[in-house]
Every structure is written in structure tokens, then in C-alpha cells.
C-alpha positions in Angstrom: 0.0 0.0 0.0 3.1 2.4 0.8 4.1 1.8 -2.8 1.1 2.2 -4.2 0.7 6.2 -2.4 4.5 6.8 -2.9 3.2 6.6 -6.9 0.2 8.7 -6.5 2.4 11.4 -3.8 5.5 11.5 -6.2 4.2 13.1 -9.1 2.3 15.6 -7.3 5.3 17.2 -5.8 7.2 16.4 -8.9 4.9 19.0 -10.8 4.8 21.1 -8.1 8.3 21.6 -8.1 8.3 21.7 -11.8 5.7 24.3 -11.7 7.6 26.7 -9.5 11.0 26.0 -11.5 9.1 27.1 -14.0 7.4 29.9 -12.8 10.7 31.3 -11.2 12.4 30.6 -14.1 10.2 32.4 -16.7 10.1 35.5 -14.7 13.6 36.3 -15.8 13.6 34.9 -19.8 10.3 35.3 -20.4 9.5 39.2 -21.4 5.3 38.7 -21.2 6.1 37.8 -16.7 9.4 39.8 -16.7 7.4 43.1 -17.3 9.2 46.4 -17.9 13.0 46.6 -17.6 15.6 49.3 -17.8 15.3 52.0 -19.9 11.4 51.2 -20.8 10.5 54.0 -20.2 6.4 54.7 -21.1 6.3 51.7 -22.9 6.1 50.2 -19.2 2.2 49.7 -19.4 1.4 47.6 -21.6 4.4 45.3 -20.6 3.3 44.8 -17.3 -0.4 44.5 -18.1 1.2 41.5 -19.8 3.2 40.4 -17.3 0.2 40.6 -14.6 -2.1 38.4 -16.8 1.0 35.9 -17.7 1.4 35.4 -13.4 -2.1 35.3 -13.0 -2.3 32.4 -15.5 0.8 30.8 -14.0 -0.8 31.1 -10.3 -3.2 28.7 -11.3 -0.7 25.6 -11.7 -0.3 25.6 -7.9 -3.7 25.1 -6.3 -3.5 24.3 -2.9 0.6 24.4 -3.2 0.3 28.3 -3.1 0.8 29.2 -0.2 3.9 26.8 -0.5 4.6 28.7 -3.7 4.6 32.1 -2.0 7.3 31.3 0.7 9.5 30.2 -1.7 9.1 33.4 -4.2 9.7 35.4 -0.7 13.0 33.8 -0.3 13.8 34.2 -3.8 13.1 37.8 -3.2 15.0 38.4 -0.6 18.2 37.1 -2.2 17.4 39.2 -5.2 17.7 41.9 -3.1 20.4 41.3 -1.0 21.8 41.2 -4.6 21.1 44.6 -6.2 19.2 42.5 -8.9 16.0 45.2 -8.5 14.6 44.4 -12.0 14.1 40.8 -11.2 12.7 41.8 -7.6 10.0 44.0 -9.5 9.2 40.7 -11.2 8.9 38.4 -8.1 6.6 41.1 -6.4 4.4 40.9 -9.2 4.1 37.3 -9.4 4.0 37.0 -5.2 1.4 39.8 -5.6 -0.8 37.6 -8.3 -0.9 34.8 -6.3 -1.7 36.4 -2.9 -3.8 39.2 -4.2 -6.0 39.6 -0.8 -2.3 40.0 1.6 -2.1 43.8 2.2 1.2 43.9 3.3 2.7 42.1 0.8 0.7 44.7 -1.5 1.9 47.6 0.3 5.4 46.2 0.5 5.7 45.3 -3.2 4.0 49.2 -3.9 7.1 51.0 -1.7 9.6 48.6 -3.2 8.8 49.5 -6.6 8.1 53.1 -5.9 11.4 53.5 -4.1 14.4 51.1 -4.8 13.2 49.9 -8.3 12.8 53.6 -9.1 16.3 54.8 -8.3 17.8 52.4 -10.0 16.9 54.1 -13.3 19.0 56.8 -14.7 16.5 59.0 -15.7 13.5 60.9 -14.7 10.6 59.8 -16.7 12.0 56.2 -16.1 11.9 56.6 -12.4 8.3 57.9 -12.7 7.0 55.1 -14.6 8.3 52.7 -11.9 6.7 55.2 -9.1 3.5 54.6 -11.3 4.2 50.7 -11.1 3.9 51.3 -7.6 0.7 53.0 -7.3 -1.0 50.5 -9.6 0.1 47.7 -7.5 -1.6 49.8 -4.2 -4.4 50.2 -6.5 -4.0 53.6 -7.5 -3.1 53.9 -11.2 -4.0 57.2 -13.2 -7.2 58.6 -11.7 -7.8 56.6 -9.3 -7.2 56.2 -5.2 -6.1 53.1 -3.1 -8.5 50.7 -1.9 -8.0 51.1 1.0 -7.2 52.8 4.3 -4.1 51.1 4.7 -2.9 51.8 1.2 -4.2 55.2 1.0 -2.3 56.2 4.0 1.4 54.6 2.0 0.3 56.0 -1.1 -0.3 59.6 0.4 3.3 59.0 2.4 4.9 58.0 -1.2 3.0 60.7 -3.0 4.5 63.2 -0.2 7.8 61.8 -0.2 8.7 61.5 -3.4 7.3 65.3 -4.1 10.0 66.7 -1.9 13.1 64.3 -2.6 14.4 66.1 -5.6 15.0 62.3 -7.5 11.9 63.1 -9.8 12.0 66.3 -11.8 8.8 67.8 -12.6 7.0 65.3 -10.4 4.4 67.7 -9.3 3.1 68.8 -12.6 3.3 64.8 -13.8 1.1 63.9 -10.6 -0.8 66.8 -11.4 -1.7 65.8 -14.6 -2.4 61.8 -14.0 -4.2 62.1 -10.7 -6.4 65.5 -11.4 -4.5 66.8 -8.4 -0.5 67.9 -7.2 1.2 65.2 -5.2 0.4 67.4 -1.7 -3.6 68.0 -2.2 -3.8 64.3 -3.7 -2.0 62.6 -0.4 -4.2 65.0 1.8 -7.4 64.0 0.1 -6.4 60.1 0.9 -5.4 60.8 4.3 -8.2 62.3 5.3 -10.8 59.3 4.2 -8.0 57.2 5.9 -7.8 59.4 9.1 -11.1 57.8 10.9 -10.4 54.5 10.0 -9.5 52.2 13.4 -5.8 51.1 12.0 -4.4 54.7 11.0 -1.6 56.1 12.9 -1.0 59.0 14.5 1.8 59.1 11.8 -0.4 59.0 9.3 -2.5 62.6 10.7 1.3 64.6 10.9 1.4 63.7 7.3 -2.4 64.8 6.9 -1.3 68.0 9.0 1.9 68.4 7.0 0.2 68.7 3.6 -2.7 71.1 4.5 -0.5 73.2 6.6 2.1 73.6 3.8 -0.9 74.1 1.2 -2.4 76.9 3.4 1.3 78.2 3.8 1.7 78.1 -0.1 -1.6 79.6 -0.9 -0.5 82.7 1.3 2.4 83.1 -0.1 0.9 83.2 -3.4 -2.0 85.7 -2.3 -4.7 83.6 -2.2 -6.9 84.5 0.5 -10.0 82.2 -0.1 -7.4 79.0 -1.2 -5.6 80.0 2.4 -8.9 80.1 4.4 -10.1 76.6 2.9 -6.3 75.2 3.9 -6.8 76.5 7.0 -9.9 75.2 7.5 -9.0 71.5 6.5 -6.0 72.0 8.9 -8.4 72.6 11.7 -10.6 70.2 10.9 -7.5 67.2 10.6 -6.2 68.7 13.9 -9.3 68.3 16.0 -9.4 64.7 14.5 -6.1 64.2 15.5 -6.2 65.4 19.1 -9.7 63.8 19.8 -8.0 59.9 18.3 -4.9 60.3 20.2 -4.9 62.5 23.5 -1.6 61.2 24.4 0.4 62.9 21.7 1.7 66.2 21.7 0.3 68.1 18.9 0.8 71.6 20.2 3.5 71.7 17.3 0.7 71.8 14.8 -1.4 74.6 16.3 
């Protein structure tokens, strides 16, 4: 009887194993999984729409192995990284995301990845802002739309705010501007404030809130604005009050 399960166990694993081989294997020959690479530019898109529908398909082979699947992609990633080899990382993400599409952290972690270190290892500007977009669409944010999410609106606001005042992404503001209806500062508030109430945001995540309306209000003064100052202003207020009332035990008397 041993013998007889041994033949019925055996090629089950065999295919498993011959699945991920695969799998792992394709995502650095295989341009459709691989996705965008460097110096791609805005041809980006369509590359990784491809490459999300080719792990999708390949997610499938595992069945009840995925979760199997994923652990091994993670430790794949991790060498990857330890590596420098960021263009093959982007690719694991993408394939770890596709078969554990309901995991927001792995979501979130893939998004910041690509966003950050995947970015800067692009030469040049438009480059780095494509990969900044590959982020976003991962967190579910592409083009004119918002995470969703709280959790992912609160990153995305963070990676919107960040990457508007790093100086790695010329003419970043008037590129968010144009994709998201909105400048990188007034898009990340708008997120953090339908964040801001939910139970898992951070007080981190309302001194970001505070950051963007306060320097919006600032800005709007600057450039004689009264009315844009007084609706700042207001929104300030209002993301203060929200602040102190969810966390009494921080100090915000900075922000008043």
C-alpha cells in the first residue's frame, strides 16, 4: 500500500516543483512575466499589463501548493535583493502579488519597493516615474484613481509626499498633477483624510495629513490667495481636531 501512495504522492510534488522551477524561471527569460526593464520607459504599461495576466495564468498551476509557492518566491526575493538584482525583484513582487492578491502587506510592501528602490535604479526621470506609477497601480491607485484602502491610502499619500519633496523626480508635481487631477500634496491629503477615521491609521499618518494642509495653506498665502488659504486652513483645523480627539496622548501643540 506504501508503494502504491509513494506513486500517487510522487508526481504531485514532482509537478509542483516543476511548476515553481518554471514559474521562477520564466520570470527572468520570459519578457510577457518579466514586465518592464531598464530604460522602458512609457512603454512600461502595456508590458506589465502582460506580465500581470502571464502570473495570474501561472498562479493557477499551484492550487492548494500556493501558499507553499509564495514562501519560496519570498525567499527568492529576498536574495534578489540582497543582490542589487531590482529588475528581477520588481518581477517576483508581481508574481507574489498575483498569487496572494488579498495579503495587504505584501501589497503595500511590493508598492514601496517598486516606488522607491526599483525607481532609483533608473537613470533617468521619466524612467523613475513610470516605476513610481508601477507602484501606485500595485496599491491600486493607477492614473485617476485612489487606493483601496485605508491602509494603502495612508502609504500611497506618504509615497506621493515623499517623493514630491526628494528632488529624484523632476517635474514630479506637474506629472502627478496631470495623471491624478490633483499635485502630489492636495492628492495625499485627500487620501489621508478618508484614511484618518479609519481604526488602523496612525498617528503618523495625521502629521502627514497636517503636513500637507498646513504647507498648502502656507503656499496659498504666499501666493496671495486668500479664499485657497482660508479653505487650507480650514482642513487644517478640521484634521487637527481629529487628531487630538483619536490620540490624546500625543503632543500636537506643534501643529497649532
Amino acid at each position: 500500500m506504501k508503494d502504491v501512495e509513494a506513486v500517487f504522492r510522487l508526481p504531485v510534488w514532482m509537478s509542483f516543483g516543476a511548476g515553481l522551477a518554471t514559474l521562477i524561471l520564466a520570470s527572468f527569460l520570459h519578457p510577457r512575466l518579466m514586465g518592464p526593464g531598464p530604460g522602458s520607459g512609457a512603454q512600461a504599461g502595456e508590458s506589465t499589463a502582460a506580465a500581470s495576466a502571464g502570473w495570474r495564468a501561472a498562479a493557477h498551476l499551484f492550487g492548494g501548493f500556493r501558499p507553499l509557492a509564495i514562501d519560496v518566491l519570498w525567499i527568492r526575493a529576498d536574495a534578489l535583493f540582497r543582490q542589487g538584482r531590482l529588475w528581477e525583484l520588481a518581477a517576483l513582487f508581481r508574481g507574489i502579488v498575483a498569487l496572494d492578491p488579498r495579503n495587504a502587506a505584501v501589497r503595500e510592501f511590493a508598492a514601496w519597493h517598486l516606488a522607491y528602490n526599483v525607481a532609483l535604479a533608473e537613470p533617468g526621470p521619466d524612467q523613475r516615474f513610470e516605476w513610481f506609477l508601477r507602484g501606485m497601480e500595485i496599491l491600486g491607485a493607477p492614473p485617476g484613481d485612489k487606493p483601496r484602502d485605508a491602509a494603502a491610502r495612508v502609504l500611497g499619500a506618504r509615497m506621493m509626499v515623499d517623493r514630491f519633496g526628494s528632488g529624484v523626480f523632476p517635474g514630479f508635481a506637474e506629472k502627478v498633477g496631470t495623471l491624478y487631477g490633483a499635485p502630489p500634496l492636495e492628492t495625499a491629503a485627500g487620501w489621508l483624510e478618508e484614511a484618518a477615521d479609519d481604526p488602523g491609521t496612525s498617528p503618523a499618518a495625521y502629521v502627514v495629513l497636517l503636513f500637507c494642509t498646513g504647507r498648502l495653506e502656507l503656499e496659498a498665502e504666499e501666493a496671495d490667495d486668500p479664499r485657497g488659504a482660508r479653505l487650507w486652513g480650514e482642513r487644517k483645523s478640521r484634521a487637527l481636531s481629529r487628531a487630538t480627539a483619536r490620540f490624546p496622548q500625543e503632543d500636537w501643540t506643534a501643529w497649532r
